[in-house]
N, C-alpha and C positions, 0 to 999 in steps of 0.2 A: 887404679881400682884392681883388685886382687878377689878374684871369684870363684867359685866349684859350681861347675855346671853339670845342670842334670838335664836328664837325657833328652826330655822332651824338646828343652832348648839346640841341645846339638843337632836333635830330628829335623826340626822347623829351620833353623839356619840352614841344613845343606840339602835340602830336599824342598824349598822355598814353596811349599803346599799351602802357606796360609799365608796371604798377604801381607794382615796387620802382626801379626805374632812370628812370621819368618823376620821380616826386617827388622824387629825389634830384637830379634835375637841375634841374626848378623851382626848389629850396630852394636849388640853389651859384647859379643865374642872380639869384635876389632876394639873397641874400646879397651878392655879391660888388658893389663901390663903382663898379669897372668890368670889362664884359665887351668885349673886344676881338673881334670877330669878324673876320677875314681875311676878303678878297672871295673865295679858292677855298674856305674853307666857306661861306660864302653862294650863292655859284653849286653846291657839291655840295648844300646844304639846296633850292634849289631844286630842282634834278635829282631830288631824291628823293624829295620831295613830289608833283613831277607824275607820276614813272614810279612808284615802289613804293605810294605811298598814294592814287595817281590825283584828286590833288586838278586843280583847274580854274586857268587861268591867274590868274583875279580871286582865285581862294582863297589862290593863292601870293601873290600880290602883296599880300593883306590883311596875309597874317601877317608879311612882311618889313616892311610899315609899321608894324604893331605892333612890330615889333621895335626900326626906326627912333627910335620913340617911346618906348623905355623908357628910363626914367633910367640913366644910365651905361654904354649901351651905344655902343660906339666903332668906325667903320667908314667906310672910304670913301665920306661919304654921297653927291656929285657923279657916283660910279663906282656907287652903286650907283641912285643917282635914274634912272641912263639907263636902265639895266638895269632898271628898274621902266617905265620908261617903253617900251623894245622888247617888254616883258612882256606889258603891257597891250594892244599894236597887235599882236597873236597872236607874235611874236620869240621871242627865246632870251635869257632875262637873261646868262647868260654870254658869247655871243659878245657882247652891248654891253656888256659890264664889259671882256671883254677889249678890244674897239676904243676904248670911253675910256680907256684904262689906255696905249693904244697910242699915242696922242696925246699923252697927257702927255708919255710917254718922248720923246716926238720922232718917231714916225713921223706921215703927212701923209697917208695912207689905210690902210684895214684891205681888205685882199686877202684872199679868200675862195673857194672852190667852191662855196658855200652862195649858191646864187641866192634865198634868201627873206631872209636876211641881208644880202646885199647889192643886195636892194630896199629891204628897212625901215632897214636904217641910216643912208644919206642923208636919209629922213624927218624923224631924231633930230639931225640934225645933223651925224653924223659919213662924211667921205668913208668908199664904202665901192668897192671894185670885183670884178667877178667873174672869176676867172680860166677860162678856156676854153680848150680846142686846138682 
């Protein structure tokens, strides 16, 4: 079985909060041969981990590495390495998924009103600049 999993499932599998609906979702993630995870449920798994479960930036970042390392799971891992990487330097995994992702496409900075964004991003590598009036 070959699947894309959305977020709620990856919340309920590693966060085991709901009985019936955690284990059923553990059981399709070992099941299945490959789990496809999109980077915008990666960045909302994160989102929901730090805001609704109030886990710690290191706690999220554990459990997307464990995720990294399960067999068959399939995901932008370069888009999401950075994003692990602005994670850990206090960042936003998602605004560095989306400025690598922006890169790729062909843009040559990631413009932002997020001054803590784009301090940490040129950090990581990625041009970042901040927009001001």
């Amino acid at each position: 079985m070959k699947i894309t999993a959305d977020t709620n499932v990856l919340v309920r599998a590693s966060t085991m909060d709901d009985p019936g609906q955690s284990a059923l979702a553990a059981q399709t993630l070992r099941e299945a041969d490959i789990v496809a995870v999109p980077l915008p449920a990666l960045c909302e798994y994160a989102w929901v981990l730090r805001t609704a479960y109030k886990r710690t930036r290191t706690e999220v970042a554990a459990s997307i590495e464990a995720l990294l390392d399960t067999p068959g799971v399939h995901t932008d891992e370069s888009a999401t390495r950075k994003g692990l990487e602005a994670l850990r330097r206090g960042g936003d995994l998602a605004d560095a998924v989306i400025a690598y992702e922006g890169l790729w496409l062909g843009g040559e900075e990631f413009v932002t009103f997020d001054r803590k964004a784009a301090e940490l991003l040129p950090e990581i590598g990625i041009p970042a600049r901040r927009l001001a009036s």
